[in-house]
C-alpha positions as CSV (number, residue, x, y, z in Angstrom):
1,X,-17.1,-8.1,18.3
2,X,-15.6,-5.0,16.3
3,X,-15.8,-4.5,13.1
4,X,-12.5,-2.7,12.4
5,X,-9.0,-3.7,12.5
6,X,-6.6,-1.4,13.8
7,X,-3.7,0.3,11.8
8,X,-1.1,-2.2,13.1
9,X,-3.3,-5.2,13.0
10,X,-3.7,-4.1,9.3
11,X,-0.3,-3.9,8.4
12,X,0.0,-7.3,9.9
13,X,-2.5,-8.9,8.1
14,X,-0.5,-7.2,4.7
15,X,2.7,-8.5,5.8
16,X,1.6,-12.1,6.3
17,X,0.9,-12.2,2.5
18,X,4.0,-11.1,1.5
19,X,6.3,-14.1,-0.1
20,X,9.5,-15.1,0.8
21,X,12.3,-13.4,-2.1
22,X,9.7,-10.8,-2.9
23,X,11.2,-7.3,-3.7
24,X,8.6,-4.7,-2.2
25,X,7.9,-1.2,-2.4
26,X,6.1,0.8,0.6
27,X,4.3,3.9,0.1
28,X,4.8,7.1,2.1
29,X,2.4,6.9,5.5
30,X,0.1,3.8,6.3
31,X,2.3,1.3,3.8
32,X,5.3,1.9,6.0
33,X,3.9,0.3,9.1
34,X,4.4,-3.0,7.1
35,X,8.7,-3.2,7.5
36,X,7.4,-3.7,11.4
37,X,5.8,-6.6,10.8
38,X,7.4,-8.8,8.2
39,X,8.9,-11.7,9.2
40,X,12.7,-12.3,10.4
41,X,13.8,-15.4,9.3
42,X,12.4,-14.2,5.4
43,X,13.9,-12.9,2.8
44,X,12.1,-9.8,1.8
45,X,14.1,-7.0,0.1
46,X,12.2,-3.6,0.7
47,X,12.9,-0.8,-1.9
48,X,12.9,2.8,-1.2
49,X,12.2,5.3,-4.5
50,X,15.1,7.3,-2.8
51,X,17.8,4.8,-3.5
52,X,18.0,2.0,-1.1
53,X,17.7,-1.4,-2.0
54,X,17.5,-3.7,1.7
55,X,15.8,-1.7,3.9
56,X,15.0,-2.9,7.2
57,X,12.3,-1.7,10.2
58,X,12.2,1.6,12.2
59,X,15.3,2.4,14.6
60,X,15.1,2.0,17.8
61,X,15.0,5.3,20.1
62,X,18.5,6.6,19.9
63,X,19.7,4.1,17.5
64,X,18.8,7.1,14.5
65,X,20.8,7.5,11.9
66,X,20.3,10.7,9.9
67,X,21.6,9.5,6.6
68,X,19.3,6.3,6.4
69,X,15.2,7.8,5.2
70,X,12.7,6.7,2.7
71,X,11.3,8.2,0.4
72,X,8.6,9.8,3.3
73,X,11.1,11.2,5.1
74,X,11.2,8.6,7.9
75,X,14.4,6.9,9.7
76,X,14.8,3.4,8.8
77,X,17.3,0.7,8.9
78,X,19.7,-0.9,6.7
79,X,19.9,-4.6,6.9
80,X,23.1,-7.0,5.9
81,X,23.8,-7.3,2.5
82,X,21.5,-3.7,1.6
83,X,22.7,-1.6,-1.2
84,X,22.4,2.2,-2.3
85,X,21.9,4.0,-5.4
86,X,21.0,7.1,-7.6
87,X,17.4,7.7,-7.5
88,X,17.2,7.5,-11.3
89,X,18.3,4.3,-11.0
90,X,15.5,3.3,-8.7
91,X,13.1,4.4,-10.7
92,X,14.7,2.7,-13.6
93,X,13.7,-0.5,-11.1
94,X,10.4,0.6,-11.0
95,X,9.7,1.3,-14.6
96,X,11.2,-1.6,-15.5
97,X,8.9,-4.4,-13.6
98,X,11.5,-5.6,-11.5
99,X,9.3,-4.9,-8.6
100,X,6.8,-8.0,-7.4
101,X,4.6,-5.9,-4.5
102,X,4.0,-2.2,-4.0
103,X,2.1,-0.9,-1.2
104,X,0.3,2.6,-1.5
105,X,-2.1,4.3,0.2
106,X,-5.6,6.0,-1.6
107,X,-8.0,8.0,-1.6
108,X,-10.2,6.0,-4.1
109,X,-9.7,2.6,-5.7
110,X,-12.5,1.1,-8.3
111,X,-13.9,-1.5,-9.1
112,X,-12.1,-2.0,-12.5
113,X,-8.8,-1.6,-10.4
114,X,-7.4,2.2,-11.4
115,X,-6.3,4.1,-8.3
116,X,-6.3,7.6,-7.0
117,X,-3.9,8.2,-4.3
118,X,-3.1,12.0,-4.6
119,X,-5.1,15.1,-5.3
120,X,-4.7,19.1,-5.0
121,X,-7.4,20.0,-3.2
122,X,-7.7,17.3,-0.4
123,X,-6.3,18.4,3.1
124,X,-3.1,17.1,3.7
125,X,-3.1,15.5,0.3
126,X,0.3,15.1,-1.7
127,X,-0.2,17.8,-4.6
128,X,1.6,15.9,-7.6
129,X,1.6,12.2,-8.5
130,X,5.1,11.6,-7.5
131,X,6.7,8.2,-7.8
132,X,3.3,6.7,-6.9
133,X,2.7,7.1,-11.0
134,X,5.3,4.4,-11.6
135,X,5.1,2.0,-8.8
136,X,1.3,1.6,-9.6
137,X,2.2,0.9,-13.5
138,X,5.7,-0.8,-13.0
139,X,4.9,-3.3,-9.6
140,X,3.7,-7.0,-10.7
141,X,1.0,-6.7,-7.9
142,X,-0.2,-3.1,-6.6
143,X,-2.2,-3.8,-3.0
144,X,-3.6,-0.6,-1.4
145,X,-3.6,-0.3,2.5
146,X,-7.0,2.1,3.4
147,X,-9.6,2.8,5.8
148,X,-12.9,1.8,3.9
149,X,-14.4,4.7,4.6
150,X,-13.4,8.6,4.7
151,X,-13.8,10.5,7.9
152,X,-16.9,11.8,6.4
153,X,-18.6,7.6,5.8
154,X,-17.9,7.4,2.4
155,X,-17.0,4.5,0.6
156,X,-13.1,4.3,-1.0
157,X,-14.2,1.4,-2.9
158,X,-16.3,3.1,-5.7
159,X,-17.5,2.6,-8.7
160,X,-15.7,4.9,-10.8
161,X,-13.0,7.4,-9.5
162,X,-14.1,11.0,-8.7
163,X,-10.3,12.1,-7.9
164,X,-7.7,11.9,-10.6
165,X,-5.7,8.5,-11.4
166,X,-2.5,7.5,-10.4
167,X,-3.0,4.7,-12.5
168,X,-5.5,2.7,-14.7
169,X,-6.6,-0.8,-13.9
170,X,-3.4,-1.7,-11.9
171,X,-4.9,-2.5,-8.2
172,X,-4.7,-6.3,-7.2
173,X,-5.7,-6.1,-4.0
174,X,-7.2,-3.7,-1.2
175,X,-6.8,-4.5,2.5
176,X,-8.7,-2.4,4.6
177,X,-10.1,-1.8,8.3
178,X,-13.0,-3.7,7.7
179,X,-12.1,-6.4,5.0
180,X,-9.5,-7.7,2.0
181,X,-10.8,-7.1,-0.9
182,X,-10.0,-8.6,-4.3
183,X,-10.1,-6.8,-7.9
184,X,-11.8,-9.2,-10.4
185,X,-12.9,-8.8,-14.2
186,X,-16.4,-8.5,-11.9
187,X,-15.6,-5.8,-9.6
188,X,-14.7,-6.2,-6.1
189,X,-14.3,-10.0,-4.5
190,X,-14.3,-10.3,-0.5
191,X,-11.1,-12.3,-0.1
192,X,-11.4,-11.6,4.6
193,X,-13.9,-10.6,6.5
194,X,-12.5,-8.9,9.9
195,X,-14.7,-9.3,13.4
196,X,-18.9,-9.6,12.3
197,X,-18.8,-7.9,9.1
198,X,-20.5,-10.3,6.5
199,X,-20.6,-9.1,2.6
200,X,-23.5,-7.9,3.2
201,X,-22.9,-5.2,5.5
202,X,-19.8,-4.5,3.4
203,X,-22.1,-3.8,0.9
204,X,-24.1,-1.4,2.4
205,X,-21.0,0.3,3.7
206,X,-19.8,0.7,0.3
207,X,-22.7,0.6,-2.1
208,X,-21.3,-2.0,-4.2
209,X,-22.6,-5.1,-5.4
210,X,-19.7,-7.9,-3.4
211,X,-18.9,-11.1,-4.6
């Protein structure tokens, strides 16, 4: 049996704990793969940093409507009832706690919860903080959507972050390839094992101490 979910699988498996009436935010790459997969017959209201309030899945091939983006750049969908506006406005939404989930993506999360998601010198990194700053602080619940491990086999469950924050103490959740991972006042909690990973091969995978 594997060990690892796949991309899709994981977006699933973030989906499924998403609540009916929940407003959400998806980060830019990997978080976006979760609009596939919520349900239909809920009520979720995805938010876009770029000023849509409603937005539904990817287009279908030649159903692409050049107007309609999120804030990555990607074609998406509008769905009954959706509304638009300024982008100061929807940060105003974000700063203001009116948003229950966010999903971003990171490079590091630790165990005390803070979160680094950008950096200048990582390849293909996003060189500012962006709007990532205030959906970390702002959301109700911040859940991050990773690989456990960096192309290279290190751990993005650490200790203490080596890259800088995009925000202190503010991570809920982690769902990974490997496992779901809470953030306790004790450091990291497995809430799901995937295929024949037990907590402690998670541990030696990360070099934490797993509850």
């Amino acid at each position: 049996m594997s060990s690892r979910i796949t991309r899709d699988e994981l977006a699933a498996r973030v989906a499924a704990d998403i609540p009916e009436g929940a407003v959400v935010n998806l980060g830019i790459g990997a978080p976006t793969l979760v609009a596939d997969y919520l349900p239909a017959d809920l009520e979720i209201l995805l938010h876009t940093e770029n000023g849509l309030l409603g937005m539904g899945p990817a287009p279908a091939q030649g159903r692409v409507d050049p107007d309609l983006i999120n804030a990555g750049k990607q074609a998406v969908t509008a769905l009954a009832g959706a509304s638009y506006f300024h982008h100061a406005d929807s940060f105003a939404m974000m700063r203001g706690g009116h948003l229950d989930i966010c999903v971003l993506g990171a490079f590091q999360v630790a165990e005390n919860g803070d979160l680094a998601n950008w950096s200048t010198g990582a390849p293909g990194a996003i060189p500012a903080v962006g709007g990532a700053m205030d959906l970390a602080i702002g959301a109700k619940d911040v859940y991050v959507m990773t690989d456990l491990l960096t192309r290279d086999g290190a751990s993005k469950l650490v200790s203490a972050c080596t890259y800088p924050l995009t925000g202190v103490g503010c991570v809920s959740r982690v769902y990974t390839d490997h496992a779901v991972f809470e953030v306790t006042a004790g450091g990291f909690r497995v809430r799901e094992a995937f295929g024949d990973n037990t907590i402690r091969a998670l541990e030696e995978l990360t070099g934490l101490e797993l509850s």
